[in-house]
C-alpha positions as CSV (number, residue, x, y, z in Angstrom):
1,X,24.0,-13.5,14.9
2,X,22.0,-11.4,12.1
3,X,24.2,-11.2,8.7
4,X,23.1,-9.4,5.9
5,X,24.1,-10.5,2.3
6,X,23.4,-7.9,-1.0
7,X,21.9,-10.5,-4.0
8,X,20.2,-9.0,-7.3
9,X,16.7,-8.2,-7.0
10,X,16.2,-12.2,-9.0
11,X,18.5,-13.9,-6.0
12,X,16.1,-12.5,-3.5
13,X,13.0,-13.7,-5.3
14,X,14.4,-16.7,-5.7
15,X,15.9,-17.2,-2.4
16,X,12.7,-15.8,-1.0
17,X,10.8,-18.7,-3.0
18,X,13.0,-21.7,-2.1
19,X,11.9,-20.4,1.9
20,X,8.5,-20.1,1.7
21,X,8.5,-16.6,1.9
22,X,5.2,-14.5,0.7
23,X,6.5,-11.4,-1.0
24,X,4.5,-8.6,-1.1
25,X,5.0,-6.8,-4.9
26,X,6.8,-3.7,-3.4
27,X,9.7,-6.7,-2.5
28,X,10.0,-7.5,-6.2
29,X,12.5,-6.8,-9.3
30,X,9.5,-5.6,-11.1
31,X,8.2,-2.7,-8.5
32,X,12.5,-2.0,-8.3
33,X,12.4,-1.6,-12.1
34,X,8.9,0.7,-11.9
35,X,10.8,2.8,-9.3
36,X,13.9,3.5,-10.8
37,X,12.1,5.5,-13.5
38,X,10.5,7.7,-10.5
39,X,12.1,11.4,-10.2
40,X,14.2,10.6,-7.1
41,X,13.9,7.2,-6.4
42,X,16.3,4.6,-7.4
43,X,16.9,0.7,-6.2
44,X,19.6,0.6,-3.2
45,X,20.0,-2.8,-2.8
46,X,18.2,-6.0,-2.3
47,X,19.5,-8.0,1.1
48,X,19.3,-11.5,2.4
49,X,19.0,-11.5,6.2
50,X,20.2,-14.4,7.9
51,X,19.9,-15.2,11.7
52,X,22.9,-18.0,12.6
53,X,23.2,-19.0,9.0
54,X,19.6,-19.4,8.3
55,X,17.9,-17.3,6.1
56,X,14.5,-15.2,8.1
57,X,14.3,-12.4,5.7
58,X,14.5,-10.5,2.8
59,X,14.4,-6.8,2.0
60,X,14.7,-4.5,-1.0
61,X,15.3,-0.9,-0.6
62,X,14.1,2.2,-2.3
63,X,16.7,5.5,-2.3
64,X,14.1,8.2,-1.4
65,X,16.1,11.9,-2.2
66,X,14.0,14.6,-1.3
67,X,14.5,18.3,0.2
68,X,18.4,17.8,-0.4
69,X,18.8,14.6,1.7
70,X,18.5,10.7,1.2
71,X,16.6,8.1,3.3
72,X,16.0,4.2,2.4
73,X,12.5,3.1,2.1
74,X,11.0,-0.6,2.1
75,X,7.3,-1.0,1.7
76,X,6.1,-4.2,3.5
77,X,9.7,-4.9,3.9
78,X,11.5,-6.9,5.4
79,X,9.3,-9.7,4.6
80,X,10.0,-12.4,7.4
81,X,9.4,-16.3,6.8
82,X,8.0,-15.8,10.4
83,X,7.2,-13.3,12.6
84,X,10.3,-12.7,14.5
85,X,10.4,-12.0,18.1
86,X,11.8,-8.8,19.8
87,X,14.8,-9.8,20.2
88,X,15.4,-10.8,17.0
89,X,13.9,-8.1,15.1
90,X,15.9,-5.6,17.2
91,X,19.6,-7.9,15.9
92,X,18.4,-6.8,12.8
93,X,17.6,-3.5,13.3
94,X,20.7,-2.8,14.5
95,X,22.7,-5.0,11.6
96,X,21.1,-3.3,8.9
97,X,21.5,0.3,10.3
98,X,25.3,-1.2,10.6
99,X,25.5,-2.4,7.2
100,X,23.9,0.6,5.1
101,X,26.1,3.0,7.3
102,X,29.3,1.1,5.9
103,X,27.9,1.0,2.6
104,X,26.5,4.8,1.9
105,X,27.6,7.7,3.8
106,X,24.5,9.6,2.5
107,X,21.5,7.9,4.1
108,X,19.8,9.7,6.7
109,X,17.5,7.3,7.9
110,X,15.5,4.1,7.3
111,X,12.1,3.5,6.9
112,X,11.0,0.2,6.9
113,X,7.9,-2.0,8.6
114,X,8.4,-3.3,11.9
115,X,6.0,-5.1,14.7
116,X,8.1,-3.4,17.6
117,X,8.4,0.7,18.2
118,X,11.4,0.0,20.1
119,X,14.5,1.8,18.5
120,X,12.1,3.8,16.1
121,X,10.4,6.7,15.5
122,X,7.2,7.6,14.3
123,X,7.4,8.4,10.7
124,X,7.6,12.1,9.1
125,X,6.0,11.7,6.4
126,X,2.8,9.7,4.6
127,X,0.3,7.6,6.9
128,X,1.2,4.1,8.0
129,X,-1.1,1.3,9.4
130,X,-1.0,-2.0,11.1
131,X,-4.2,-3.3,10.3
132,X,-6.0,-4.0,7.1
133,X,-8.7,-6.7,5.4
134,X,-7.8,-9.3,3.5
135,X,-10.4,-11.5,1.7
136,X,-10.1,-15.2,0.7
137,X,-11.2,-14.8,-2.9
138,X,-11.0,-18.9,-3.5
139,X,-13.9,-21.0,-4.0
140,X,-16.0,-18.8,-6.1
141,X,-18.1,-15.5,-6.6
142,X,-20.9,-17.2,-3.9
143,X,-18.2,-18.5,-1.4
144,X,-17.1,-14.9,-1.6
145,X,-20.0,-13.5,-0.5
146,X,-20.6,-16.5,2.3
147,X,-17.3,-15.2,4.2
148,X,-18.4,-11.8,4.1
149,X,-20.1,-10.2,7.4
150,X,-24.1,-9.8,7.1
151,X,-23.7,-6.3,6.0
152,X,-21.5,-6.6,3.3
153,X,-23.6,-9.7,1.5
154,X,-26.4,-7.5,2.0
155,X,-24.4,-4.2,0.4
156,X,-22.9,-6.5,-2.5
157,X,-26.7,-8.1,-3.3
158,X,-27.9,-4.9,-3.2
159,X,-25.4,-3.1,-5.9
160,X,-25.6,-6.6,-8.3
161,X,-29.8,-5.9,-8.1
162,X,-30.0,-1.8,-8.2
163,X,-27.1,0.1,-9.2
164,X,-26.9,1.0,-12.9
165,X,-22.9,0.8,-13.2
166,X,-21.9,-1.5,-15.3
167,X,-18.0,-2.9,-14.3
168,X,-15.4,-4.5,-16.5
169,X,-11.5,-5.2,-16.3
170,X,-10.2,-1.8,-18.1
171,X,-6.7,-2.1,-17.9
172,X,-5.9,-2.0,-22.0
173,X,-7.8,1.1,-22.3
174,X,-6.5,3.0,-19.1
175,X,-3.1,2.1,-20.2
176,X,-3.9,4.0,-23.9
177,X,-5.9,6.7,-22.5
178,X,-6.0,7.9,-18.6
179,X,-7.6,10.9,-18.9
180,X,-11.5,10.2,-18.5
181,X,-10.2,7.9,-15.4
182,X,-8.5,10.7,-13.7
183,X,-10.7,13.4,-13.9
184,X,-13.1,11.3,-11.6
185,X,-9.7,11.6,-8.9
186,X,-9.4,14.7,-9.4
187,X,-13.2,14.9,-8.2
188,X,-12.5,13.1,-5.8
189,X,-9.8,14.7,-4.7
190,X,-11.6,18.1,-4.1
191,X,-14.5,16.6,-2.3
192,X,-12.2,14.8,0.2
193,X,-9.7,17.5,0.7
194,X,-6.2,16.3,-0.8
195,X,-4.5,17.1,-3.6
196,X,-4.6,15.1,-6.6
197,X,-1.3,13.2,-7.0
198,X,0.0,13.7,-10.7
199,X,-2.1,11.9,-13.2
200,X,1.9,10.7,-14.9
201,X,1.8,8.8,-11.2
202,X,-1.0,6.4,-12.2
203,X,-0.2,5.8,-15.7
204,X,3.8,6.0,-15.2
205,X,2.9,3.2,-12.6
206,X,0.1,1.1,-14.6
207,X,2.6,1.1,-17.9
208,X,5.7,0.2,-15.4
209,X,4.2,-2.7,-13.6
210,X,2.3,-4.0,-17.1
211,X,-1.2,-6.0,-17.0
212,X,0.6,-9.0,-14.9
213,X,1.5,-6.8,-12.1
214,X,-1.0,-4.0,-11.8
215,X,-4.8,-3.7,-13.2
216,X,-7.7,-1.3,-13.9
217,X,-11.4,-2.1,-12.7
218,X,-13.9,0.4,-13.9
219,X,-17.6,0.9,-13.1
220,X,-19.8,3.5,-15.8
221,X,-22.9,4.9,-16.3
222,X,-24.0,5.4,-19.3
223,X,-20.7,5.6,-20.9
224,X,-18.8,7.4,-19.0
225,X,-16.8,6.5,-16.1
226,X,-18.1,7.2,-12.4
227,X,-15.6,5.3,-10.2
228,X,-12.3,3.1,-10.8
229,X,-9.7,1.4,-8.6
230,X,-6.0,0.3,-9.4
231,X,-5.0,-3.7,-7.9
232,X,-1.5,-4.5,-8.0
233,X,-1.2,-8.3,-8.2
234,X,1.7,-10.9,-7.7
235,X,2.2,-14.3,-6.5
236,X,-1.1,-15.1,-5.1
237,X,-2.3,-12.0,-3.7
238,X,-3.7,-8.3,-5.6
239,X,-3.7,-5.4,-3.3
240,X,-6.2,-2.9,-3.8
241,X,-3.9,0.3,-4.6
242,X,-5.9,3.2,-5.4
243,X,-9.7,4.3,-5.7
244,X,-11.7,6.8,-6.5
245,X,-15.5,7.1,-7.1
246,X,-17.7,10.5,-8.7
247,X,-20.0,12.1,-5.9
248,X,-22.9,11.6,-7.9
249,X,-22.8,7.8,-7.9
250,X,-22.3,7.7,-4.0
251,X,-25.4,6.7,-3.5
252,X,-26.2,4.0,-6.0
253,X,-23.8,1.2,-4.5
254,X,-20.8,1.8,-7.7
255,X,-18.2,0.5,-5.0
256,X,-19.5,-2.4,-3.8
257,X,-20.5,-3.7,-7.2
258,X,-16.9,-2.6,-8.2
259,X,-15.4,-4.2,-5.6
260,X,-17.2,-7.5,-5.6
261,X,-16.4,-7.8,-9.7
262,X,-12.7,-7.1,-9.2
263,X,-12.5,-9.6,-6.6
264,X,-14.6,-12.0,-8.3
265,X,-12.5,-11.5,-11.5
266,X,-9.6,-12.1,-9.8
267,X,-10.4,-15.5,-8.0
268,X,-11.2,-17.1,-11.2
269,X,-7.9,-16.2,-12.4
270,X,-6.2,-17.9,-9.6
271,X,-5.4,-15.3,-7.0
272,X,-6.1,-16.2,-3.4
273,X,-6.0,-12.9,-1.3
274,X,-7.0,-9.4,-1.8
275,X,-5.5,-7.2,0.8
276,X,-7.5,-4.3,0.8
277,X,-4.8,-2.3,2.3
278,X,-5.2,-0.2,5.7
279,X,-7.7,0.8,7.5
280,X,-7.8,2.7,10.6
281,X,-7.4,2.3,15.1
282,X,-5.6,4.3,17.3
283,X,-2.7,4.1,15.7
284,X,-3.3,5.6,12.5
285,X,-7.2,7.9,13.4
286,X,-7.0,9.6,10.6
287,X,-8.1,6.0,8.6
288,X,-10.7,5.4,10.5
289,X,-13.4,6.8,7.9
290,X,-12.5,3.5,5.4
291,X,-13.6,0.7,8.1
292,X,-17.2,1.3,7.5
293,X,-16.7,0.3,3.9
294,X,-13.6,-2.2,3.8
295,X,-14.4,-4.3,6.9
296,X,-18.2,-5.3,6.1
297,X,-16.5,-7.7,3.2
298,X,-14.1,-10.0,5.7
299,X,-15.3,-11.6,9.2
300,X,-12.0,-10.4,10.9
301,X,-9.0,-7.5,10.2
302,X,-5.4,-8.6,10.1
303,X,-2.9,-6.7,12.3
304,X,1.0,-6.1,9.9
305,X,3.9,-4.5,11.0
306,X,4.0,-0.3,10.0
307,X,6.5,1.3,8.7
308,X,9.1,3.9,11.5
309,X,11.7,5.4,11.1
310,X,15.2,4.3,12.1
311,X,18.1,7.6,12.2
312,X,21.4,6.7,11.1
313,X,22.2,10.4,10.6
314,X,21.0,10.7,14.7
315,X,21.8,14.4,14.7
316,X,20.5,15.3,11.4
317,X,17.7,13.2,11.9
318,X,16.6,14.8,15.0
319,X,16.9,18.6,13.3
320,X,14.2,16.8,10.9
321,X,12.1,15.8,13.7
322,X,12.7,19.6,15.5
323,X,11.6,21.1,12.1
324,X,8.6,19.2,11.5
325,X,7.4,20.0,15.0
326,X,7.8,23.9,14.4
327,X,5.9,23.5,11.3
328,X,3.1,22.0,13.1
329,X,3.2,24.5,15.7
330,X,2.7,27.3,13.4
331,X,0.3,25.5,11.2
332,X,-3.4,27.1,12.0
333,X,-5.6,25.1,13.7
334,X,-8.7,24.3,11.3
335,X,-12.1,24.2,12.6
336,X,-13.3,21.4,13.1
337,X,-15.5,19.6,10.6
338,X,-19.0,17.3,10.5
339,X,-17.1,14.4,9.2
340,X,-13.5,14.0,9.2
341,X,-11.8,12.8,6.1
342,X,-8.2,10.9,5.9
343,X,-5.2,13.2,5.1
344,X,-3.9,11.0,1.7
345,X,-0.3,10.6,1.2
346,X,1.8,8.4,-0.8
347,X,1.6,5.6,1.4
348,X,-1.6,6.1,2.3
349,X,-4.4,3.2,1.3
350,X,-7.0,3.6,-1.3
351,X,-9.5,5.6,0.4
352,X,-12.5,7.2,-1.3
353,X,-14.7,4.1,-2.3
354,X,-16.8,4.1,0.6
């Protein structure tokens, strides 16, 4: 029988730690702490989930209030100690649903990351996936480059001999000053179609999370920056969060030299894994422009559980679902273009250094 306990955000790290199980940072007090000082966010709770008395997983939840109504979000969460079976992962399905019903008469629905699509729903909102790259960053900068496929030791030798970027760790002075950094987003932004995400959501986060947690690699020319990403980092893994890169530089290999430096930075430090967070398959298309770039660096992809919905509100949940569907209906068709491009959301991986 699945039982779910509510702990402090330092219970479930510790509990979490005495089981062997690998938190992602978005399971962590410190990503709680960075989103209670988000507009509209706040920490719900931070559960133990026990199966017959033993403990299989852990989960922290984010209140998510937007458009006038409340839904719980957990980002890699729950994180399991191993992957559960159906069955099981259904039991706790249904127990947590149980348990945040009896505890907040507000919440319209979960969101959380789950192997199975039983139960769930696709989500409204942002663009999950089930597949990224991860690279073993141990051993060195040239055992790096050994694991990586023919085409990305060929990219990465190239960039280190020819491009003109010069990279360095640039957390301090993005954490003073975030202004040069962003206007190569917003940049980017245009020339891939999205809007530009605040530039308070970079620095809010960078300032939250501190240099332990979250970092700033930066490639420039001349002076000035041409292309940047943000790595979150905890335990033994870094994540690579955000990117974004100046059209100009496209073509004189900025990302791969960028990449290869962060990740090379990185292993000397320690870190083991650097999840280069989504790419794209049938299940989430509109990624599918990143896997030219991300999976040339790792022989194989990993498949994750992706996050769906779960309605506890099964009514209003459902009125969600029948006004999103309107909306799409009335939406004009756009022509089609040469090369498609990702639609970015919040939850969407970092997807412009190509």
């Amino acid at each position: 029988m699945i039982t779910i306990e509510r702990v402090t955000p330092q219970t479930l790290e510790k509990e979490a730690a005495a089981n062997g199980i690998d938190l992602p940072i978005e399971q962590t007090a410190v990503w709680a702490d960075f989103q209670s000082g988000v507009a509209g966010r706040a920490p719900w709770g931070s559960l133990l989930i026990r199966d017959n008395d033993t403990l299989v997983a852990v989960i922290s939840l984010i209140d998510m209030e937007t458009h006038g109504y409340h839904y719980l979000r957990s980002v890699h969460g729950p994180a399991w100690k191993t992957k559960p079976s159906e069955a099981q992962e259904q039991a706790m399905i249904k127990a947590l649903a149980d348990f945040v019903k009896l505890h907040d008469k507000h919440v319209a629905f979960l969101r959380i990351d789950t192997w199975t699509d039983k139960g769930t729903y696709p989500v409204l909102s942002t663009v999950p996936y089930n597949e990224t790259v991860v690279l073993d960053i141990t051993g060195g900068d040239e055992a790096l480059l050994a694991r990586m496929k023919k085409r990305g030791r060929r990219d990465v030798r190239k960039a280190l001999r020819e491009s003109p970027a010069e990279v360095a760790d640039e957390t301090a002075q993005a954490t003073q000053d975030f202004a040069d950094y962003y206007a190569v987003m917003v940049e980017t932004a245009k020339r891939d179609g999205f809007t530009a995400a605040p530039m308070s959501d970079y620095t809010d986060m960078i300032k939250a999370l501190g240099p332990d947690h979250c970092r700033v690699f930066a490639a420039r020319i001349d002076g000035k920056v041409v292309a940047w990403t943000i790595m979150t980092t905890h335990g033994k893994t870094a994540v690579y969060y955000y990117a974004s890169m100046l059209t100009s530089v496209r073509r004189q290999h900025v990302p791969d030299k960028l990449l290869y430096f962060a990740a090379c930075t990185l292993g000397q430090e320690g870190y083991e894994k650097l999840d280069l967070m989504g790419i794209g398959n049938d299940f989430a298309p509109s990624l599918k422009s990143l896997n030219d770039f991300k999976t040339k660096f790792a022989p194989d992809t990993v498949t994750i559980a992706a996050g769906r919905d779960i309605p506890i509100k099964r009514g209003f949940y459902q009125m969600l679902r029948m006004v999103q569907n309107v909306r799409h209906a009335l939406k004009p068709k756009k022509k089609a273009k040469a090369k498609a491009q990702p639609t970015p959301a919040k939850e969407q991986p970092a997807s412009t250094a190509k």
